[in-house]
C-alpha positions as CSV (number, residue, x, y, z in Angstrom):
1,X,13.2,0.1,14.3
2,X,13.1,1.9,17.4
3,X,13.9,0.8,20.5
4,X,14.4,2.0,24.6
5,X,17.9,1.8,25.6
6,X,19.2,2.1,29.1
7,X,22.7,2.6,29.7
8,X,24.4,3.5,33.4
9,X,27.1,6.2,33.0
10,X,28.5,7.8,36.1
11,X,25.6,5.4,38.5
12,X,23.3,7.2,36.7
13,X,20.6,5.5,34.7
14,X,20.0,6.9,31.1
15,X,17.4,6.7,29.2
16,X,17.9,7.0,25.5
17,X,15.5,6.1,22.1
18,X,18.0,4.1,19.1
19,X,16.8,4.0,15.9
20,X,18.6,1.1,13.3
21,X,18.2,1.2,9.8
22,X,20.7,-0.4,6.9
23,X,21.2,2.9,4.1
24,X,23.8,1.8,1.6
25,X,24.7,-1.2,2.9
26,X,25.8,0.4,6.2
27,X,23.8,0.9,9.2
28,X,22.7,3.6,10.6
29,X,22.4,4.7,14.7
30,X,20.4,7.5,15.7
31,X,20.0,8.5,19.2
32,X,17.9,10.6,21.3
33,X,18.2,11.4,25.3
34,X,15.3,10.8,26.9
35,X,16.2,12.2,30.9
36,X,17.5,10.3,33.6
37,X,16.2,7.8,36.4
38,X,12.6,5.6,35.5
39,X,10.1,6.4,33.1
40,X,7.2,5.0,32.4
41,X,6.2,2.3,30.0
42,X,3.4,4.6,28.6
43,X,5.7,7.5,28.8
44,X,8.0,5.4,27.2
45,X,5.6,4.6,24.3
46,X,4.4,8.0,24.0
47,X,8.2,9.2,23.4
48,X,8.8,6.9,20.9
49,X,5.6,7.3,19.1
50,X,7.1,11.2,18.7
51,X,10.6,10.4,18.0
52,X,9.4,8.0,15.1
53,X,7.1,10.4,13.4
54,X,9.9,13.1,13.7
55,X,12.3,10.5,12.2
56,X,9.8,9.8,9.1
57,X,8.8,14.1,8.6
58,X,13.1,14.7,8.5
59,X,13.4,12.0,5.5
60,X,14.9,13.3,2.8
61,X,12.1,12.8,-0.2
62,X,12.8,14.0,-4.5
63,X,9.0,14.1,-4.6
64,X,7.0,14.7,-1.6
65,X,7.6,18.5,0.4
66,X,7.8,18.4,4.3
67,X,4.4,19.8,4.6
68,X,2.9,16.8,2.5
69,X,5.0,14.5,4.8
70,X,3.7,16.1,7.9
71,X,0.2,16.2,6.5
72,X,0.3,12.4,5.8
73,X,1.9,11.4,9.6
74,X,-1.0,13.6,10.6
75,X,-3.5,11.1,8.7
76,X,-2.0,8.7,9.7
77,X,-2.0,9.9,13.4
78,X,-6.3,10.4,13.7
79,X,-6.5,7.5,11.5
80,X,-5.1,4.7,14.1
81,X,-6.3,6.9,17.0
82,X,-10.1,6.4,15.7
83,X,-9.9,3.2,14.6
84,X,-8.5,2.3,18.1
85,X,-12.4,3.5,19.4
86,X,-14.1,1.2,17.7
87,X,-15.0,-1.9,19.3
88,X,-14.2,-5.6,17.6
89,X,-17.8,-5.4,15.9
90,X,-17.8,-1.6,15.0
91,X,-14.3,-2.7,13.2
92,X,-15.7,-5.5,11.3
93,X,-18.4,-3.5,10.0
94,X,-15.9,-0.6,8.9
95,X,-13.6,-3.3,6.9
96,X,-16.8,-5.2,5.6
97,X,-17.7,-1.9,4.0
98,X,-14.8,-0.5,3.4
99,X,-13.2,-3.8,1.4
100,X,-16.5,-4.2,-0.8
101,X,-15.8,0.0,-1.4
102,X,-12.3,-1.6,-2.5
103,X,-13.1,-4.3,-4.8
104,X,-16.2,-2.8,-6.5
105,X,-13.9,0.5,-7.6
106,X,-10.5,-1.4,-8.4
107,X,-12.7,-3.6,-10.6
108,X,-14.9,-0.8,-11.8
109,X,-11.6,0.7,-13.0
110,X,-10.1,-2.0,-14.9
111,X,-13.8,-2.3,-16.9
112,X,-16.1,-3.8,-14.8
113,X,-19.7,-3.4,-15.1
114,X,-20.8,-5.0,-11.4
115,X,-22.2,-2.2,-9.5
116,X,-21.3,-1.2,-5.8
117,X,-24.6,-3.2,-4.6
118,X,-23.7,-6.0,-7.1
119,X,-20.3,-6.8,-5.1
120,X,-21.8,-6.7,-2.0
121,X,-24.2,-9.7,-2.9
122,X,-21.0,-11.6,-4.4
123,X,-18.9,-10.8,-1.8
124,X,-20.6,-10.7,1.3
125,X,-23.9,-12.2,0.7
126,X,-22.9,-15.0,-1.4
127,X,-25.5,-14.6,-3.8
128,X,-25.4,-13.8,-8.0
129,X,-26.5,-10.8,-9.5
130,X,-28.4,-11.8,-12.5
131,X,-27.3,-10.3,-16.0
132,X,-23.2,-10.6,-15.0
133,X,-20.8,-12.7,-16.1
134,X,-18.7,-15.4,-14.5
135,X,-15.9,-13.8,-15.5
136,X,-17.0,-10.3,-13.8
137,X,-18.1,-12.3,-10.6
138,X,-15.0,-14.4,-9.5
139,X,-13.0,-11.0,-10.1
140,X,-15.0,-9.9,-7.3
141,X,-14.2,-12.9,-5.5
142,X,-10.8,-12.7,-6.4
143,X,-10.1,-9.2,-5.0
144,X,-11.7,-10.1,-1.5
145,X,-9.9,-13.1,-1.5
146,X,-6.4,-11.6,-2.0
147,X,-7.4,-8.7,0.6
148,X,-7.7,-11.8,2.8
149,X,-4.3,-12.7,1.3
150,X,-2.8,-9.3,2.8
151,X,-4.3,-9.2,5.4
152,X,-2.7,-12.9,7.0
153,X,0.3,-12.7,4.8
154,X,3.3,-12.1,7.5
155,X,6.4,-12.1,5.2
156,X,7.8,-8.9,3.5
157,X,7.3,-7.7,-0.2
158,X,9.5,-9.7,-2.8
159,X,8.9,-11.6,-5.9
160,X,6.9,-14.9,-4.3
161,X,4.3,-12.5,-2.9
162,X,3.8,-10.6,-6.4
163,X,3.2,-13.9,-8.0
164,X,1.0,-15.2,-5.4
165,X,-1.1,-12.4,-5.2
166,X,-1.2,-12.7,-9.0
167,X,-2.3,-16.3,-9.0
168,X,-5.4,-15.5,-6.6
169,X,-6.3,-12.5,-8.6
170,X,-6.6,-14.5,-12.2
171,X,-7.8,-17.7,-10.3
172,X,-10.8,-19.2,-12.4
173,X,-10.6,-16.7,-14.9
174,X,-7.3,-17.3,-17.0
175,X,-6.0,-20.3,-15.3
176,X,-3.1,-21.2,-17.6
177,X,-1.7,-17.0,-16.8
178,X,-2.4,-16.9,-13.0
179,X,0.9,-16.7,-11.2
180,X,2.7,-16.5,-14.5
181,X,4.5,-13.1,-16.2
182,X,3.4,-12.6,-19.8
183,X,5.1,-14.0,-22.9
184,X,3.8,-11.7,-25.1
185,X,4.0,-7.9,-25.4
186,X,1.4,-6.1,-23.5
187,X,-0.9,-3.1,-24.8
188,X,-3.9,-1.1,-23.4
189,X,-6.5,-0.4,-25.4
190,X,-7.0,2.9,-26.5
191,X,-3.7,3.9,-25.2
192,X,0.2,4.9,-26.7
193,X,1.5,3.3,-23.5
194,X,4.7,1.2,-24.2
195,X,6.0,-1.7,-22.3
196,X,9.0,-3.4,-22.0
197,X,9.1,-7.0,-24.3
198,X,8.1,-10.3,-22.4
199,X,11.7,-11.6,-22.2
200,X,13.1,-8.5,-19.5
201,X,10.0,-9.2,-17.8
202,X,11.3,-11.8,-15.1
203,X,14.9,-10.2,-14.4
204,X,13.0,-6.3,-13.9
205,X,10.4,-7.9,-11.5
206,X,13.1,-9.3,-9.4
207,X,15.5,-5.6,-10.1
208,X,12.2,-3.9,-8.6
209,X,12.2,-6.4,-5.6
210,X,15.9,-5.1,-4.8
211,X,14.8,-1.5,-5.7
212,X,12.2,-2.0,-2.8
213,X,15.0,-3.7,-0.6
214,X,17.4,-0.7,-0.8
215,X,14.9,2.1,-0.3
216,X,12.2,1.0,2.0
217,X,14.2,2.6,5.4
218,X,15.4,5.6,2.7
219,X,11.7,6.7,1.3
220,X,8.5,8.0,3.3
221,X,6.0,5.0,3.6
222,X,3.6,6.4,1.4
223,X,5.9,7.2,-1.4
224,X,7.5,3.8,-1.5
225,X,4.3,2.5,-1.4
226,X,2.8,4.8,-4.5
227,X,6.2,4.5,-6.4
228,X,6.6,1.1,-6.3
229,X,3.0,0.5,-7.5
230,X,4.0,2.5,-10.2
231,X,7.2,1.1,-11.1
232,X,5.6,-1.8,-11.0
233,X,2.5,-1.0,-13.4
234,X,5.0,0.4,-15.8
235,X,6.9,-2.9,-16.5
236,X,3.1,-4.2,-17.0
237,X,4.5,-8.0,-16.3
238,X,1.0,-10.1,-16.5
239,X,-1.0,-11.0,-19.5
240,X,-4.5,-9.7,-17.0
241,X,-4.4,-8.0,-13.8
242,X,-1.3,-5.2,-13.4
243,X,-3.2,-2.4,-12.5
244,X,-5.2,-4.3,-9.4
245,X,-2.2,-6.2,-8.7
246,X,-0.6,-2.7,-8.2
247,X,-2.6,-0.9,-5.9
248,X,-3.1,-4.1,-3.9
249,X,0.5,-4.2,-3.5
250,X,0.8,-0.3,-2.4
251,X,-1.7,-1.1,0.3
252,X,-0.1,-4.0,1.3
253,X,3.0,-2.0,1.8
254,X,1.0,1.1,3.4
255,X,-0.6,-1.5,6.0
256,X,3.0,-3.0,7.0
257,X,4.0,0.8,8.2
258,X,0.6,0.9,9.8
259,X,-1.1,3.8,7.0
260,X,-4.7,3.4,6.4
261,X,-5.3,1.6,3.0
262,X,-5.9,3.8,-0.7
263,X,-9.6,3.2,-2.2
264,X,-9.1,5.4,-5.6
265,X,-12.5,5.6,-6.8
266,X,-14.0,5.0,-9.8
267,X,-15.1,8.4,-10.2
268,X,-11.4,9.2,-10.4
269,X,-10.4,7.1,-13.3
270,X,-9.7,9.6,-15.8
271,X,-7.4,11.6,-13.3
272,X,-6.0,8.7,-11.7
273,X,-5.0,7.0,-15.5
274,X,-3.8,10.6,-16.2
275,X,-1.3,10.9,-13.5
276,X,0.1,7.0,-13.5
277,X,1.3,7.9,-17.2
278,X,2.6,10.9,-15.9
279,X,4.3,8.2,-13.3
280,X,5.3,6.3,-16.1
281,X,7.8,8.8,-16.9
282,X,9.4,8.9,-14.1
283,X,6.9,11.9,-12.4
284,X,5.6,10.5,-9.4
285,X,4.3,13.7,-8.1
286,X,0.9,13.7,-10.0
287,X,0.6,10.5,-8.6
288,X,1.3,11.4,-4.9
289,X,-0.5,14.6,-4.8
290,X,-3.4,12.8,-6.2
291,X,-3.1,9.6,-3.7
292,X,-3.3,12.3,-0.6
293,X,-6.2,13.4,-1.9
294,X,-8.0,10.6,-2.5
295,X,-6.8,9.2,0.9
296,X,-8.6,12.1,3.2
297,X,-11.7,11.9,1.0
298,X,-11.6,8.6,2.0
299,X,-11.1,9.4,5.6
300,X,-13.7,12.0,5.3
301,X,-15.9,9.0,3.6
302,X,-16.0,6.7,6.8
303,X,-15.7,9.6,9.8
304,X,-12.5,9.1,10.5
305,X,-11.1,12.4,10.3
């Protein structure tokens, strides 16, 4: 957190920026001189606007280069400064479009056969496609329903959230398995993929929860986000559901630090597969360079680049 700090040395007023963060269980003081006498509370805002973003390009990262990091703050940057133009009912309309983008490709991923127009009567018109099943048309209301989730949900990422989100995601669909890990082992169809047995399932849910406590001030947003999601996929914990339950959680955490929300497309689901078992591994750099991607195309999709 950054914060303006005044201090009077000399009779002089002093204006610096403090940055606090807790690395190791220790915390952490950075400072930076701002000038003396008054300064603005736009100035102010401005300053500290800079000083954060330089703060977030100098973090040390295993997987992401300094020219990926300042390419992503630059996203980021246009992103909030374009959404900040549109007016209440321009905003609704982007989010309208952009969640029903969301739901129809996260569901279109995991084997879905609603189309694009098919979610947009569930979800927005309230109507019933004919020909789809009940199952197919509360995960569509599911998925909007747990963006809505996010979207109000004030608390921080820990093991109550996963479970909740999971709950909403399988609600009316596999009643007796929403909000519950898996008992059994898990498998993929068509895929070598290995996961760990039912019984560790619990204990590295709640490991992953600390994980997440030690290194969000340590990572970039956008890799915390991506690796979590990851980490999280690859323990595979629910009988239904891991892989939306996974990217819903790395936009959760990419909206908390103020980053535009992830829409990997169904288009993409060979190469997106591809790198999270690359990810699975332990290789998170497929996964990132692929995320970047995806996240200006998506940029480029709704005109705000």
């Amino acid at each position: 957190m950054v914060y303006h700090e005044i201090r009077i040395k000399n009779g002089k007023r002093q204006n610096y920026l403090v940055y606090n963060s807790r690395e190791n269980e220790k915390w952490v003081k950075k400072n930076k001189f701002l000038g003396y006498g008054n300064i603005s509370k736009e100035k102010i805002k401005e300053l500290k606007r800079e000083f954060e973003k330089e703060l977030i390009i100098n973090m040390p990262s295993e997987n992401l280069m300094k020219e990926q990091i300042i390419e992503i703050e630059n996203l980021k940057q246009i992103y909030n400064k374009n959404i900040k133009k549109l007016n209440q009912e321009e905003f609704k309309i982007f989010e309208r479009s952009f969640f029903t983008e969301l739901t129809y490709d996260s569901n279109a991923i995991e084997g879905s056969s609603l189309s694009l127009e098919d979610t947009n009567l569930i979800i927005n018109e309230g109507l019933v496609p004919k020909g789809k099943t009940l199952r197919e048309i509360n995960e569509a209301k599911n998925h909007i329903n747990a963006i809505n989730f996010i979207n109000t949900y004030k608390g921080d990422l820990n093991e109550s959230f996963i479970l909740n989100l999971h709950f909403i995601i399988l609600k009316n669909i596999s009643e007796n398995f929403a909000g519950r890990y898996r008992e059994t082992s898990a498998r993929i169809f068509g895929s070598d993929a290995k996961f760990p047995d039912a019984s560790k399932v619990p204990q590295l849910v709640k490991n992953l929860a600390y994980w997440y406590k030690l290194n969000k001030n340590k990572l970039h947003p956008l890799e915390l986000a991506i690796v979590f999601s990851n980490k999280f996929v690859s323990i595979h914990p629910f009988i239904d559901g891991n892989g939306r339950i996974s990217r819903l959680i790395m936009n959760f955490l990419l909206k908390k630090k103020n980053y535009p929300w992830i829409n990997i497309y169904m288009k993409q689901r060979f190469e997106y597969l591809k790198a999270v078992r690359q990810a699975n591994n332990e290789n998170y750099r497929p996964i990132l360079i692929f995320c970047i991607k995806t996240l200006k195309e998506n940029l480029k999709e709704f005109n705000l680049t």
